[in-house]
C-alpha positions in Angstrom: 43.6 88.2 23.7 46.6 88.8 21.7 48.3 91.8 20.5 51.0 92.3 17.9 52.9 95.6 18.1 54.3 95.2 15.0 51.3 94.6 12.9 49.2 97.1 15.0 46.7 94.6 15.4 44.7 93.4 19.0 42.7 89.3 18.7 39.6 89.6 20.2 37.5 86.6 21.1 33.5 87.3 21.0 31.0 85.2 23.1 28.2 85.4 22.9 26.9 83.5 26.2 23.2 83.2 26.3 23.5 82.1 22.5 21.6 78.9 23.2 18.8 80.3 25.1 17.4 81.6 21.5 14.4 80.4 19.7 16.1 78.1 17.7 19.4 77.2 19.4 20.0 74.0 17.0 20.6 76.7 13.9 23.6 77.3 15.1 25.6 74.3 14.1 27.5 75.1 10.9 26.6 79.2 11.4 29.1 81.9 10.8 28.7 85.5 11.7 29.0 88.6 9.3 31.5 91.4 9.9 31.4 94.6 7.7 33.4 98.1 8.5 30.2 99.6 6.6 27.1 97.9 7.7 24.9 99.8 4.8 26.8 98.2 1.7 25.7 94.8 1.7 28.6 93.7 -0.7 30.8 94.9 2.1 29.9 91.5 4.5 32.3 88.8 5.1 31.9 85.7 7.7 33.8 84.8 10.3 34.7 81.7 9.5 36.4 80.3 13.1 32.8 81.2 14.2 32.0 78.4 16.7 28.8 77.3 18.9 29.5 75.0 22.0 26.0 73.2 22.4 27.0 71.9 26.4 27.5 75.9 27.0 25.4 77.5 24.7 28.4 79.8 23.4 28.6 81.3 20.6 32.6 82.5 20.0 34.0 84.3 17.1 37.3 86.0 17.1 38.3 89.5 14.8 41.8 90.7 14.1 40.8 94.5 15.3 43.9 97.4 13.4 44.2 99.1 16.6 45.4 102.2 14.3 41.9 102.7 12.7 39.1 104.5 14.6 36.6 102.7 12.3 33.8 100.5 14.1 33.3 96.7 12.9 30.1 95.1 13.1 28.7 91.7 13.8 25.4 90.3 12.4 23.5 87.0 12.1 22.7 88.8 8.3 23.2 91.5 6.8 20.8 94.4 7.4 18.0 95.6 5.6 17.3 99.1 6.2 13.6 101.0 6.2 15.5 103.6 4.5 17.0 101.5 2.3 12.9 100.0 1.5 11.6 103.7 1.5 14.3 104.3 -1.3 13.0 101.0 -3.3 9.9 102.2 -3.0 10.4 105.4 -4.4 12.6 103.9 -7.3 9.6 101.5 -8.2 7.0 105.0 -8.0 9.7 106.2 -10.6 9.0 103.5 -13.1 6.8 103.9 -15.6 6.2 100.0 -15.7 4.5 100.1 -12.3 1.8 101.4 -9.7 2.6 101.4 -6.5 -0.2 101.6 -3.8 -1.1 101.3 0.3 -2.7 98.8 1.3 -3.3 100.3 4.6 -1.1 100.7 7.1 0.5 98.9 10.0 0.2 99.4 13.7 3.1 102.1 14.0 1.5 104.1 11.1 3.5 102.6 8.2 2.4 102.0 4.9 1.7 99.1 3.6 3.3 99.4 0.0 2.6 96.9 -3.0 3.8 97.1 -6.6 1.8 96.6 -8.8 2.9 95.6 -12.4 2.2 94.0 -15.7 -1.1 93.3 -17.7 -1.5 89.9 -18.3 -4.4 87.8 -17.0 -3.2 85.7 -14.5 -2.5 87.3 -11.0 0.7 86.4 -9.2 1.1 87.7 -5.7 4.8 87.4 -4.3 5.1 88.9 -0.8 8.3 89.0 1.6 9.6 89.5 5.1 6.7 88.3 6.8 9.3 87.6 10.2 11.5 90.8 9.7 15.0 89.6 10.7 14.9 87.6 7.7 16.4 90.5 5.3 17.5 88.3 2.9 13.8 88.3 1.7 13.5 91.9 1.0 17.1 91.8 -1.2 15.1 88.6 -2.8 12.3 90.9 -3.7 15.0 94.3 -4.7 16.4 91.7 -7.3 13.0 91.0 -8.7 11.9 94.4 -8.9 15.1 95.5 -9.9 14.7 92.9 -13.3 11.2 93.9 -13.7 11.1 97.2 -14.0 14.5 97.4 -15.2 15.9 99.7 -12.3 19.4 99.4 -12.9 18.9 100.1 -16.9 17.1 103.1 -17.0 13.7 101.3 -17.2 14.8 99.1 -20.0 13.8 95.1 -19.7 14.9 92.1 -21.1 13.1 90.0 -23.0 11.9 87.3 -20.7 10.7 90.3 -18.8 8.4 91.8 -21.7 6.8 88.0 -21.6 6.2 87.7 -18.2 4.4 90.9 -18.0 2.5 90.0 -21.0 1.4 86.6 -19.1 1.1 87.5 -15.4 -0.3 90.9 -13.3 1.9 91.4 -10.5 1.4 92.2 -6.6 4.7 92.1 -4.9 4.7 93.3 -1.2 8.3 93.8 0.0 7.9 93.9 3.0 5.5 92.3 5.3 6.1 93.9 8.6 7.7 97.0 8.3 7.1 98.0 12.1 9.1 94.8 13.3 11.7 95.6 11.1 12.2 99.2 12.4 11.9 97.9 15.5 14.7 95.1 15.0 12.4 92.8 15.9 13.5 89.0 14.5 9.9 87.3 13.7 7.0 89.7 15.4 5.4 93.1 14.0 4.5 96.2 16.5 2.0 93.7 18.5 4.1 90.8 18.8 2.6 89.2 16.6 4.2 86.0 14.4 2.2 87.3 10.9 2.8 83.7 9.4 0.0 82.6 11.8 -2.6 85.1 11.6 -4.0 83.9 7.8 -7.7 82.5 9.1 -9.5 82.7 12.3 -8.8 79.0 14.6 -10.6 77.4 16.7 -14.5 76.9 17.7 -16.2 80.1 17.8 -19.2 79.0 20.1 -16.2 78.0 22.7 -14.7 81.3 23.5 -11.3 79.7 24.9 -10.1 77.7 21.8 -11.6 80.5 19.3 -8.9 83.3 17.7 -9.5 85.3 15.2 -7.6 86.3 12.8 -6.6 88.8 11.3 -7.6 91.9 12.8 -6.9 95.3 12.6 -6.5 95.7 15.8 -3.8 92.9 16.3 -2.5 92.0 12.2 -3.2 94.8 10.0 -0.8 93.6 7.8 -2.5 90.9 6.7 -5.4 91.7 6.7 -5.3 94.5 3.6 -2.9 92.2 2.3 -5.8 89.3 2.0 -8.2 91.7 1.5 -6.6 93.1 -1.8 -5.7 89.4 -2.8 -9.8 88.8 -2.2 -10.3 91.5 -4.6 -8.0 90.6 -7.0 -7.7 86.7 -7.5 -4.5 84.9 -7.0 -3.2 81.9 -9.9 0.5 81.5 -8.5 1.9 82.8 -4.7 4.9 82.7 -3.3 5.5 83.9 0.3 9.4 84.7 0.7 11.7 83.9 3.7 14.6 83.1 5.2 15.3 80.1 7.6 17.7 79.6 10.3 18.9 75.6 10.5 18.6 74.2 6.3 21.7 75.1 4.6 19.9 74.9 1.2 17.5 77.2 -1.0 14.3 75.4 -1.0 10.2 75.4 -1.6 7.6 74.4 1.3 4.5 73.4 -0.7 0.6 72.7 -0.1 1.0 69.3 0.5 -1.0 69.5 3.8 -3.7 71.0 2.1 -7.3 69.4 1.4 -7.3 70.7 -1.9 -3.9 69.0 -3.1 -4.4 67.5 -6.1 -2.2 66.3 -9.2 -2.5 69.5 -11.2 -1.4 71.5 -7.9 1.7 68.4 -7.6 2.9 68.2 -11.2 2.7 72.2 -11.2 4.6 72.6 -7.9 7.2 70.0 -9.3 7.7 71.5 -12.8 8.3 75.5 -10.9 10.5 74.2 -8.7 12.5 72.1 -11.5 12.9 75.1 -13.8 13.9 77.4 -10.8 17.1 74.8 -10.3 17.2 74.8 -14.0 17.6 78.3 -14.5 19.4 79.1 -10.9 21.5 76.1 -9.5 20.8 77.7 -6.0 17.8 76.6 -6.3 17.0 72.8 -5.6 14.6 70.0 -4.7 15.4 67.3 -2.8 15.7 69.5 0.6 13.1 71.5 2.4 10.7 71.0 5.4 9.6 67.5 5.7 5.9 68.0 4.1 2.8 68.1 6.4 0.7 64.6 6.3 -2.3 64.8 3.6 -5.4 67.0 5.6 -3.3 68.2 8.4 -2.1 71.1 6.4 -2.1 74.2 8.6 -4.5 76.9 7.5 -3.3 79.9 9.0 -0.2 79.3 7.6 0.0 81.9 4.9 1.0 79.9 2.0 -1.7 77.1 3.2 -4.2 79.7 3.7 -3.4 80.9 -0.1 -3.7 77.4 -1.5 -6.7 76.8 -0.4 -8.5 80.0 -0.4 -7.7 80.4 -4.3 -7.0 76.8 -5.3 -3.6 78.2 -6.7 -0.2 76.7 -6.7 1.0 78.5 -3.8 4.6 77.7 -1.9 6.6 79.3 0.8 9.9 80.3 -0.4 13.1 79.6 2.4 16.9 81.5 1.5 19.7 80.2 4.6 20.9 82.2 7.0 24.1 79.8 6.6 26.3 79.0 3.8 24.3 77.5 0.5 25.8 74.0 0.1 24.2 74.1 -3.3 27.1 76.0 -4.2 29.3 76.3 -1.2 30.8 79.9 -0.8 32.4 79.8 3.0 33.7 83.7 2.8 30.5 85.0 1.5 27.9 82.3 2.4 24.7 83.2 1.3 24.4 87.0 1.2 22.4 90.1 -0.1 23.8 89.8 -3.5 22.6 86.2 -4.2 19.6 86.3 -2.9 18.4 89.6 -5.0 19.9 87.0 -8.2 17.4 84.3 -6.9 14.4 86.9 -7.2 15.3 88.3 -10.8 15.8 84.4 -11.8 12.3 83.5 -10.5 10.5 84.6 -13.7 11.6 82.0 -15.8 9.6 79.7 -13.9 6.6 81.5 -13.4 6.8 82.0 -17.4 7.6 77.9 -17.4 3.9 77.5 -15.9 2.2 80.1 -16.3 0.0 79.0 -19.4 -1.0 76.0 -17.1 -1.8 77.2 -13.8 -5.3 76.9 -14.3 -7.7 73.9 -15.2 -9.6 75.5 -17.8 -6.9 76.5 -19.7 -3.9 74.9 -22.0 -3.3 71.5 -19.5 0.0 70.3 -19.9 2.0 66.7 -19.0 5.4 67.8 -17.6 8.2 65.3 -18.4 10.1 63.1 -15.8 13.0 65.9 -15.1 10.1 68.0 -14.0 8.4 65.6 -11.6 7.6 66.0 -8.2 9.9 65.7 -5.5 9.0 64.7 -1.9 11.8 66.3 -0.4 13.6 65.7 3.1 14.7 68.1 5.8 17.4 65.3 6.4 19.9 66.9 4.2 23.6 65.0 6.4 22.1 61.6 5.2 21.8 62.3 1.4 25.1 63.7 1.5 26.5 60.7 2.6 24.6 58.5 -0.2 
């Protein structure tokens, strides 16, 4: 394209032609792609934001201002990147902490380990894991900014507060990352096996027929979740939350149990009083947007956080971050990034503490006031802006 002498500077327009021909080509309305000179510092990633995707041509087009007197490389990506060294290193800060335990679960098809954290001493088990579909990335920052606020990594193992009460209250099982393979790999939504691990949570289908029947999981084909449901089996769950990211809903949002047999008013009034202090304490978060919920009994059971909801009778939810801009709290040079989403994960404990001393029947039962009521929420977010 164009080049000024003056400035030392060369326009280059980016297509990327085959961009409709992806899994989800309707996500990229209202997308804009990162650019970073240093791919490794998340705080280093801007958007592009003439970033444009014609839907008759499938196109995605960008344009960068390159300083053609700089041998330095810029690079493009849908988010930024999440490295395995980068989660070896968290790992090995967690092992540092004297707050926590880390342990394998097992490991993955490549060999991997798969690392939990263990933390806390109180009697009711949460289990938060993340990165399931490893091209969402902004679920492992979610879960540094957890870990980095519980175990106090940035302060020399010192806590706040909140922290000591939570810790007190809950015992902990965080799993940062799901699918390590498919994340060396760069794989988007599929471990070593090509498998989709939000789908391998209970066998489906009619074992005497031999066609419809699937098992699941396996070692041989999900090893990833299978120690992971085999620890939870061991341990007990009272409150999960199974972190991602998603491509099309420019919001932060919760995809609840609704589908589930076992949905009942305690599981309701508890899912609408966690998600009400999350948007209390983090405006990021909110509730009038998410996945249209699935029609009472048709829930999905090998679904993950179906499969949890059931299996332990526990409010359970699957946590979704944007790939795109938060319109929560619009931000069109950063959009949602690395940084925000590790302050969503430190912010999630003042819910968890908001319930925890009525997640379960047979304890303290509690009546949550009308700012904390349920929410049936809408994946048609254009029309409520308009109201």
């Amino acid at each position: 394209m164009d080049n000024d002498e003056t400035l030392n500077t060369r326009l280059v327009k980016y297509v990327l032609s085959n961009a409709g021909d992806v899994s989800f080509p309707g996500a990229w309305e209202g997308s804009t792609i990162f650019y970073s000179i240093n791919p490794w510092d998340p705080s280093s990633w801007r958007r592009k934001l003439d970033t444009t995707f014609d839907v008759d041509k499938g196109e995605l087009v960008w344009t960068h201002n390159h300083d053609s007197s700089s041998s330095r490389f810029i690079y493009f990506a849908y988010f930024p990147p999440y490295s395995y060294e980068r989660h070896l290193s968290l790992i090995s800060k967690c092992e540092g902490s004297p707050l926590a335990t880390v342990e394998s679960l097992g490991q993955t098809l490549d060999g991997r380990e798969m690392e939990c954290i263990r933390v806390g001493n109180g009697d009711k088990k949460c289990w938060i894991i993340h990165r399931k579909h490893p091209g969402e990335t902004m679920a492992e920052f979610y879960a540094e900014g957890l870990l980095t606020r519980l175990l106090g990594l940035d302060k020399d193992y010192v806590v706040d507060g909140m922290v000591k009460d939570v810790l007190k209250m809950y015992t902990f099982y965080i799993v940062p990352n799901m699918c390590p393979d498919g994340a060396a790999r760069g794989y988007l939504r599929t471990n070593a096996g090509g498998q989709n691990l939000n789908r391998e949570w209970c066998s489906t289908g009619n074992k005497e027929d031999g066609e419809s029947y699937y098992e699941a999981p396996t070692l041989e084909r999900s090893p990833e979740v299978y120690h992971v449901l085999k620890k939870m089996d061991e341990t007990g769950v009272d409150v999960f939350l199974d972190v991602h990211g998603d491509e099309a809903l420019p919001f932060n949002f919760l995809a609840g149990s609704e589908g589930c047999p076992n949905w009942s008013d305690r599981l309701k009034s508890l899912h609408g009083a966690f998600l009400a202090q999350y948007s209390r304490t983090n405006s990021d978060m909110q509730s009038a947007i998410a996945y249209t919920p699935e029609q009472p009994g048709q829930g999905r059971m090998n679904v993950c956080s179906n499969q949890i909801a059931v299996r332990f009778d526990c409010l359970a939810a699957t946590l979704e971050m944007p790939f795109k801009d938060c319109l929560s709290n619009p931000d069109p040079e950063r959009g949602w990034n690395a940084a925000r989403a590790a302050m969503l994960g430190a912010s999630v404990l003042e819910p968890l503490a908001y319930v925890g001393p009525y997640l379960r029947e047979g304890g303290e039962l509690k009546n949550f006031g009308a700012s904390d009521e349920y929410v049936t929420p809408t994946s048609d977010y254009k029309s409520l802006q308009l109201m």
